[in-house]
DRENFI-900524 format. One record per residue (C-alpha): y, x, z. Coordinates in nm, 3 decimals, always signed. Layout:
<<Y; X; Z>>
...
END
This chain:
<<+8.305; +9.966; +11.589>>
<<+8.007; +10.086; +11.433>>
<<+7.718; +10.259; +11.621>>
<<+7.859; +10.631; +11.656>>
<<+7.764; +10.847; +11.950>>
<<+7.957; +10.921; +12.257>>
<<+8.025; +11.301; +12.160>>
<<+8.156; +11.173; +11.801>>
<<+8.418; +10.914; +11.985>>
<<+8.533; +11.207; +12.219>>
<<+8.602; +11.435; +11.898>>
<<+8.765; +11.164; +11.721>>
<<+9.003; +11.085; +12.040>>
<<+9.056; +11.447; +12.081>>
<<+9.138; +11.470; +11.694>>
<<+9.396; +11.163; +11.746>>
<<+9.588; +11.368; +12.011>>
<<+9.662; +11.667; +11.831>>
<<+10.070; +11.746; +11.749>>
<<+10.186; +11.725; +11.396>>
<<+9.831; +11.564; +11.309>>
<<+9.948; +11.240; +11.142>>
<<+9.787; +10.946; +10.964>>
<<+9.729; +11.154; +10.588>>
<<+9.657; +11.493; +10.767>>
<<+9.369; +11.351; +10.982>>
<<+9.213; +11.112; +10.706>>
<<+9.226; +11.477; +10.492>>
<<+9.054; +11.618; +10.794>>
<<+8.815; +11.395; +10.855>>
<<+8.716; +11.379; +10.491>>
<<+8.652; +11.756; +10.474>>
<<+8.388; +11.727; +10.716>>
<<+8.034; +11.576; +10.768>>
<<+8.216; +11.439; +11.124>>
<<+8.506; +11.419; +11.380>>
<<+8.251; +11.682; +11.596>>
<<+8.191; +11.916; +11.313>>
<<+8.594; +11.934; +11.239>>
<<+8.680; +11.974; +11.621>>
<<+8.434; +12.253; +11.633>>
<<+8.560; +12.423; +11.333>>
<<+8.722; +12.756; +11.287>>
<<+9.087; +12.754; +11.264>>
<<+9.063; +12.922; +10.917>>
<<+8.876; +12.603; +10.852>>
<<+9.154; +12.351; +10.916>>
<<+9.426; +12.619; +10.701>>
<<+9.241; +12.597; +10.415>>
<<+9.322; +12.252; +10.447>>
<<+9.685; +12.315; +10.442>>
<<+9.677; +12.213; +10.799>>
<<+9.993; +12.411; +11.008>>
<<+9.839; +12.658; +11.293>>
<<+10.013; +12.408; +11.514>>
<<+9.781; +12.123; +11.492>>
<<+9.411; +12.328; +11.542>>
<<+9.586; +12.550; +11.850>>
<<+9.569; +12.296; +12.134>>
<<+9.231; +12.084; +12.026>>
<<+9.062; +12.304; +12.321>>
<<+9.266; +12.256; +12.625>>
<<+9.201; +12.070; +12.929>>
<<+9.517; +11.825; +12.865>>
<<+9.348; +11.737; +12.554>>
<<+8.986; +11.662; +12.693>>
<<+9.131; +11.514; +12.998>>
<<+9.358; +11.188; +12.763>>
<<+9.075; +11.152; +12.535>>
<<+8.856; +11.087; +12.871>>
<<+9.100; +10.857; +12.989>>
<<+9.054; +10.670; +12.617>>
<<+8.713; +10.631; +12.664>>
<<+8.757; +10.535; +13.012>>
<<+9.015; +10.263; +12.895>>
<<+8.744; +10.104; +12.628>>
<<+8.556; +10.050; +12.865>>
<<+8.775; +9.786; +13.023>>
<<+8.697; +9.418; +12.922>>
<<+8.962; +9.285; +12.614>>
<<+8.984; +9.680; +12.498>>
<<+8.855; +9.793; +12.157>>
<<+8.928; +10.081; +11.910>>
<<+8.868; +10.037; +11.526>>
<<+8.862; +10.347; +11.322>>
<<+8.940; +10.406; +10.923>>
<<+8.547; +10.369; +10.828>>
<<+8.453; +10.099; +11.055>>
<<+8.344; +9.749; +10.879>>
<<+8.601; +9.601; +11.056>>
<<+8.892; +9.788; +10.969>>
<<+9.134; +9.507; +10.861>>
<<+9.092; +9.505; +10.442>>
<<+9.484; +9.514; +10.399>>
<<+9.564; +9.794; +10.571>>
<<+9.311; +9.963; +10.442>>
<<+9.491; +9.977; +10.153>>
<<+9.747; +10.203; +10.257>>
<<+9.752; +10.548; +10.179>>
<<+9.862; +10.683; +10.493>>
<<+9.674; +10.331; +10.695>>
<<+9.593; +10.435; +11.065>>
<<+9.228; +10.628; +11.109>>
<<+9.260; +10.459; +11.469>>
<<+9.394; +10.148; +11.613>>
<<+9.410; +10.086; +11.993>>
<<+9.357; +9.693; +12.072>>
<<+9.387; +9.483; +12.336>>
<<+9.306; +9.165; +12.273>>
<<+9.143; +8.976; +12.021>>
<<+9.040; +9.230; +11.693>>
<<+8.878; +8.970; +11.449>>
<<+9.289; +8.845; +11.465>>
<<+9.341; +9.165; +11.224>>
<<+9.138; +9.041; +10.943>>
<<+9.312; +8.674; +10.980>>
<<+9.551; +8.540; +10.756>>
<<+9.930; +8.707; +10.885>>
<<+10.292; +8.643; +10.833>>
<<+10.484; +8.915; +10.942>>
<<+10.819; +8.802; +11.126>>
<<+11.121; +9.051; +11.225>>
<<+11.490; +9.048; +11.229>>
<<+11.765; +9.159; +11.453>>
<<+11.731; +9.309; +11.800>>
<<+12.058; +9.138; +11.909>>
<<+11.983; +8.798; +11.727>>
<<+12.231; +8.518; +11.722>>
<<+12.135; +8.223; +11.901>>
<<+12.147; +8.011; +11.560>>
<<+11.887; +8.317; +11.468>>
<<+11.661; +8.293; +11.764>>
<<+11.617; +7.917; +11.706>>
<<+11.530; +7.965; +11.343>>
<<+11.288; +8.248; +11.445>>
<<+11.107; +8.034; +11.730>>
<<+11.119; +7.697; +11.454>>
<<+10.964; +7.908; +11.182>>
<<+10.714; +8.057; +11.408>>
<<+10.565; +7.744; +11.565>>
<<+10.575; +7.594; +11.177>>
<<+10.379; +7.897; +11.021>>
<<+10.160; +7.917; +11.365>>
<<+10.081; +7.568; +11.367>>
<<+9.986; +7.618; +10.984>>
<<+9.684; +7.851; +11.066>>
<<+9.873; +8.206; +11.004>>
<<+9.865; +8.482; +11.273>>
<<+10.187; +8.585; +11.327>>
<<+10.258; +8.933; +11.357>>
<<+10.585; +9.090; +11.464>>
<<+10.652; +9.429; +11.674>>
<<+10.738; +9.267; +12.055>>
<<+11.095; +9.345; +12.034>>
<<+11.393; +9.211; +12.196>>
<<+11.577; +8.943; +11.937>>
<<+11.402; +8.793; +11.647>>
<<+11.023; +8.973; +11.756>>
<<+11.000; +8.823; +12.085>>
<<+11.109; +8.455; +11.961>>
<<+10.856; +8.504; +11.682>>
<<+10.554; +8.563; +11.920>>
<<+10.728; +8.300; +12.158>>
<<+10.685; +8.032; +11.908>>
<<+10.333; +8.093; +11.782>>
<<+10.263; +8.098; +12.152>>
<<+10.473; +7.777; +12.152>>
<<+10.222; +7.586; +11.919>>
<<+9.944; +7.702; +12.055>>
<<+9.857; +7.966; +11.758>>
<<+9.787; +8.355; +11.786>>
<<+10.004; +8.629; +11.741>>
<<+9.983; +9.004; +11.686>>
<<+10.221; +9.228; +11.859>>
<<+10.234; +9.576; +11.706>>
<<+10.381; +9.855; +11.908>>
<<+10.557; +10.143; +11.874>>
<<+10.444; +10.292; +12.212>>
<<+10.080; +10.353; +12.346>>
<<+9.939; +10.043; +12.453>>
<<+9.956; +10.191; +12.830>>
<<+10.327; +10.241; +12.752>>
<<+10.451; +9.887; +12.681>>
<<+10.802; +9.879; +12.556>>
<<+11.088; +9.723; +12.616>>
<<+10.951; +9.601; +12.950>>
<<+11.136; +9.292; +12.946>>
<<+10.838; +9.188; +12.751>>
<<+10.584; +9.321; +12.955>>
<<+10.528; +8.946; +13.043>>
<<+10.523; +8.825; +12.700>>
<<+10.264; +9.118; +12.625>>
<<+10.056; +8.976; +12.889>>
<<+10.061; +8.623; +12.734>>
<<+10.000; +8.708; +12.384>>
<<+9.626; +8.849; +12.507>>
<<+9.613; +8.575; +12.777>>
<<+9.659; +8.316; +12.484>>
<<+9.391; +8.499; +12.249>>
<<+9.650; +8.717; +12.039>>
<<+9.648; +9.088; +12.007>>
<<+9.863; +9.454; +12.089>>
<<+9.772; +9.668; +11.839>>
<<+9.877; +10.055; +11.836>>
<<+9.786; +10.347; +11.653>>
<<+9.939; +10.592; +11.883>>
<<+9.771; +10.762; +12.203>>
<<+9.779; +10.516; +12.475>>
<<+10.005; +10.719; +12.721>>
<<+10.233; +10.774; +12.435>>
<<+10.567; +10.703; +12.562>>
<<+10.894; +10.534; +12.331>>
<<+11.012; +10.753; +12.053>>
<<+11.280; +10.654; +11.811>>
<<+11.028; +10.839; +11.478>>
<<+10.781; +10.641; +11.590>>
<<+10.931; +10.246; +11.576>>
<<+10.959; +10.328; +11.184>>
<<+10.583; +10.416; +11.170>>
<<+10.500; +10.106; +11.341>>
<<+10.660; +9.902; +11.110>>
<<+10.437; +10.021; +10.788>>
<<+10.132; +9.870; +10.998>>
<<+10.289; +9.530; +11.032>>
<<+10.389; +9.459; +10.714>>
<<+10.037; +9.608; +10.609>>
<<+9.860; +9.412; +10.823>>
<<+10.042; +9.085; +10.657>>
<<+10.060; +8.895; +10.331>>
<<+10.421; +8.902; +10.369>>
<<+10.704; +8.974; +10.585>>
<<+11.006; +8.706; +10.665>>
<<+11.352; +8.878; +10.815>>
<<+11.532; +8.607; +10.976>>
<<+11.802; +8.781; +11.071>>
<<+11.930; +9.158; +11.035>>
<<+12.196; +9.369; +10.948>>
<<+12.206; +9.633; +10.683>>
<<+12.144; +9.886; +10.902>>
<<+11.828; +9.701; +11.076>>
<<+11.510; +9.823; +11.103>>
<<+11.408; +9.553; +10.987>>
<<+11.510; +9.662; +10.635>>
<<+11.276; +9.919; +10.661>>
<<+10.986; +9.670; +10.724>>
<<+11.091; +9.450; +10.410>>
<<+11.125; +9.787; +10.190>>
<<+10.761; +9.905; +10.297>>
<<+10.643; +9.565; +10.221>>
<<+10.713; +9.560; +9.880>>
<<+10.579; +9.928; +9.868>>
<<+10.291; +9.771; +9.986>>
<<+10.263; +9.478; +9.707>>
<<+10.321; +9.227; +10.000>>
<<+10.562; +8.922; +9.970>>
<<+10.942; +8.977; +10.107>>
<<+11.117; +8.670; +10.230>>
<<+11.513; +8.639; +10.364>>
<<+11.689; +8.340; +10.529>>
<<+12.044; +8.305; +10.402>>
<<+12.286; +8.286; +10.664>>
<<+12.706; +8.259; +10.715>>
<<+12.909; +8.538; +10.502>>
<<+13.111; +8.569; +10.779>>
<<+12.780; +8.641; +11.016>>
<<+12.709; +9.061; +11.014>>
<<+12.375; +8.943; +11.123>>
<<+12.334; +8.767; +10.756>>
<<+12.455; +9.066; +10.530>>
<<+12.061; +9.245; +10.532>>
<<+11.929; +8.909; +10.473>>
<<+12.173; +8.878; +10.160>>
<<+12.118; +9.230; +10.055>>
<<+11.745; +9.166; +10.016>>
<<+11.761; +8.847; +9.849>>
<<+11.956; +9.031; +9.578>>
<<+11.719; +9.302; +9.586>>
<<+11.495; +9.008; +9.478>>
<<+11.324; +8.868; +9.839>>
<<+11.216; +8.507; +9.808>>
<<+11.538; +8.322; +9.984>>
<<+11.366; +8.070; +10.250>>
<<+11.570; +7.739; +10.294>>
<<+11.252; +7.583; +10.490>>
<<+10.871; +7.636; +10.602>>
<<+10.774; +7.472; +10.318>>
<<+10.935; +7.799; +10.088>>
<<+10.671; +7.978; +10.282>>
<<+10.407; +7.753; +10.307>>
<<+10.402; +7.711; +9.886>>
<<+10.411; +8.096; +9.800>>
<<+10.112; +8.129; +10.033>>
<<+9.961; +7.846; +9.956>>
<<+9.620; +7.998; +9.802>>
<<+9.511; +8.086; +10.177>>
<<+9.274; +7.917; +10.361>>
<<+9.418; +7.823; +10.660>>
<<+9.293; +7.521; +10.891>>
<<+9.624; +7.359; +11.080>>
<<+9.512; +7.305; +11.428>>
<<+9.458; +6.990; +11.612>>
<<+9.530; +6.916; +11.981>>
<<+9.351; +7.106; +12.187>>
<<+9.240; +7.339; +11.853>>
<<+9.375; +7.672; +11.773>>
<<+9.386; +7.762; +11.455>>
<<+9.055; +7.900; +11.229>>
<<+9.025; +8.079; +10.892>>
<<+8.698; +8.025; +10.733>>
<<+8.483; +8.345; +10.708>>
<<+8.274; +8.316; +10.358>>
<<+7.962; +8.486; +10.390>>
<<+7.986; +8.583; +10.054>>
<<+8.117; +8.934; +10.023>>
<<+8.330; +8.861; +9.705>>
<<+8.503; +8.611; +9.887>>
<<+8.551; +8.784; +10.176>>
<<+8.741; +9.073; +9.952>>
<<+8.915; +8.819; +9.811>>
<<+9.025; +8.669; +10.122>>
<<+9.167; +8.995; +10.272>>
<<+9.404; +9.023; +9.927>>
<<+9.429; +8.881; +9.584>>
<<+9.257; +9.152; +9.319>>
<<+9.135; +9.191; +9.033>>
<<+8.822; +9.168; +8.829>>
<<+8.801; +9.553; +8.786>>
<<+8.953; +9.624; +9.174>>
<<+8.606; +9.382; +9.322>>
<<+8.393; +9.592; +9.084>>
<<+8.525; +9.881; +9.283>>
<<+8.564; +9.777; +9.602>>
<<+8.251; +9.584; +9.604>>
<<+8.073; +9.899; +9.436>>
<<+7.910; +9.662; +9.155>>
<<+7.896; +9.648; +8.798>>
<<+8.195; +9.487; +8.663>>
<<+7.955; +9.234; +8.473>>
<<+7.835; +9.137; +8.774>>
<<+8.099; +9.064; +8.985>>
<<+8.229; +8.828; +8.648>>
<<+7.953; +8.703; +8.649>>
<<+7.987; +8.593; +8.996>>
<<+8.380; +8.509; +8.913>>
<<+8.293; +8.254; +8.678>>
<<+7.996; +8.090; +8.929>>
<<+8.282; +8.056; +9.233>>
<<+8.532; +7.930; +8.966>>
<<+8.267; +7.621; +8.852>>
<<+8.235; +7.562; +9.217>>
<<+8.641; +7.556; +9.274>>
<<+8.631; +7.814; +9.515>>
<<+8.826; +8.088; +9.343>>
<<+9.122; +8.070; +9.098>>
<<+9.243; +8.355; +8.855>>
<<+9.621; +8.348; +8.790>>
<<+9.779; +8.655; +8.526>>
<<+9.453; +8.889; +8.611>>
<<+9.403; +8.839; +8.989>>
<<+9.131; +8.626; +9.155>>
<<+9.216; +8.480; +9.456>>
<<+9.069; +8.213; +9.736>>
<<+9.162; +7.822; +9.657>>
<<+9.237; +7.625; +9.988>>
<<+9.003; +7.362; +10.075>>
END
């Protein structure tokens, strides 16, 4: 995280705490002022000119407050434990894309996993065992492949998902819907254990001591399919929350894929539902493997875990988080647009980059 000072963290914890002060409110807050310590010392007519509700400035003084956000800091300072916030280098590139993307993420773990090529993976909390299997298969496949792969440590289709990137010795990201001192369900508490033991990641954007809380499982699930280049549902029903996921992925502009399954199986009707919503219908790995095929991912050897080549090119890097544009570079890069075609066409001679209907992306060596 970059170099801020100790009283700037506190504010910024003490910011994160606050009731009915959620993703878009706080990045409004923290925009309005120079920092987190000039907006926690503000007056409340301050924060209501913001359109901010009396509700969220009332308690930013009390003792409960101060006394989590110590506990924060006192929990980054534990080995494995980091915190990335909205303006921090860092910050994984897709997600930053969202409008209402997390101005803090708990880790604990591995965070360079976050900017890592990811396949999101989610389906059914009471998964067939046909569904499991296909889960765990798919997982070890795309794992051994070189993709992260990122599901939300639920019972069902999550936990096979991390299970078999575990499996084949590849990394996983397990986002929560809980603090990260609040693991949930704790049948997995074990498997949470593992994914860090094994060099994956828990990821949260909610206060650590934040217990389970049905509103906030759908929150989770925009950060998982924004952290990912796509999102495969193995198996769900129409009413699965899993739905949700797939929907906020193509909000997102990220790839939805469905596996088919019996018409006589309710666990198959979301999966059909989506695929005629137009979701990429996955027969095999391969399905997966050829839509993302412009990534550069390293399949591991034995012994090896997987690697993603880090360019030190800053074009590339952009281009490795997400496909864009000539004009979305210029502007993320901050750089005339004749430049960064300029630059285009240099990476194209050298095979590194590929344009395909307007967007540049990464070719796979």
């Amino acid at each position: 995280m970059p170099a801020i000072s100790p009283a700037e963290l506190e504010a910024r914890l003490r910011l994160h705490l606050l009731p009915e002060l959620g993703p878009r409110r706080l990045r409004k807050l923290l925009s309005a002022f120079p920092d987190a310590a000039s907006a926690l010392s503000a007056p409340a007519s301050a924060w209501r000119s913001l359109g901010l509700p009396a509700s969220c400035a009332e308690p930013r003084r009390s003792a409960d407050i101060r006394e989590r956000a110590s506990a924060a800091l006192g929990w980054l300072e534990q080995p494995d434990r980091h915190l990335l916030c909205w303006d921090d280098p860092n910050y994984p590139a897709l997600l930053a894309e969202l409008p209402d993307a997390p101005p803090l993420l708990f880790i604990f773990g591995d965070p360079g996993l976050l900017e890592r090529p990811q396949l999101a993976m989610v389906g059914s909390r009471r998964a067939s065992r046909n569904g499991l299997d296909n889960a765990r298969a798919f997982s070890r496949s795309l794992a051994g492949a070189g993709f992260v792969i990122t599901s939300g440590l639920a019972l069902g289709i999550d936990g096979a998902a991390h299970q078999g990137a575990l499996d084949a010795g590849g990394k996983t990201v397990a986002v929560l819907g809980t603090g990260l001192e609040r693991l949930y369900p704790q049948r997995h508490v074990g498997l949470a254990q593992q994914i860090v033991d094994e060099g994956g990641a828990l990821v949260s954007e909610l206060p650590l001591d934040c217990p389970p809380q049905a509103s906030n499982f759908p929150r989770r699930n925009r950060i998982i399919s924004g952290l990912s280049l796509g999102v495969l549902v193995v198996e769900a029903s129409p009413s699965s929350g899993s739905l949700i996921t797939a929907r906020l992925a193509a909000e997102q502009g990220r790839e939805v894929y469905a596996i088919p399954g019996s018409i006589h199986h309710p666990g198959a009707r979301g999966c059909h539902q989506l695929i005629r919503q137009g979701a990429a219908l996955v027969e095999s790995v391969e399905d997966v493997l050829e839509a993302l095929r412009g990534w550069q991912c390293v399949a591991p050897v034995a012994g090896e875990t997987p690697t993603q080549t880090r360019p030190d090119n800053p074009l590339l890097r952009e281009l490795l988080a997400a496909p864009r544009s000539s004009e979305a570079l210029a502007m993320a890069l901050d750089q005339p647009l004749g430049q960064v075609l300029a630059q285009l066409t240099e990476l194209e001679v050298d095979g590194l980059v590929a344009c395909d209907n307007g967007f540049w992306t990464v070719i796979s060596r």
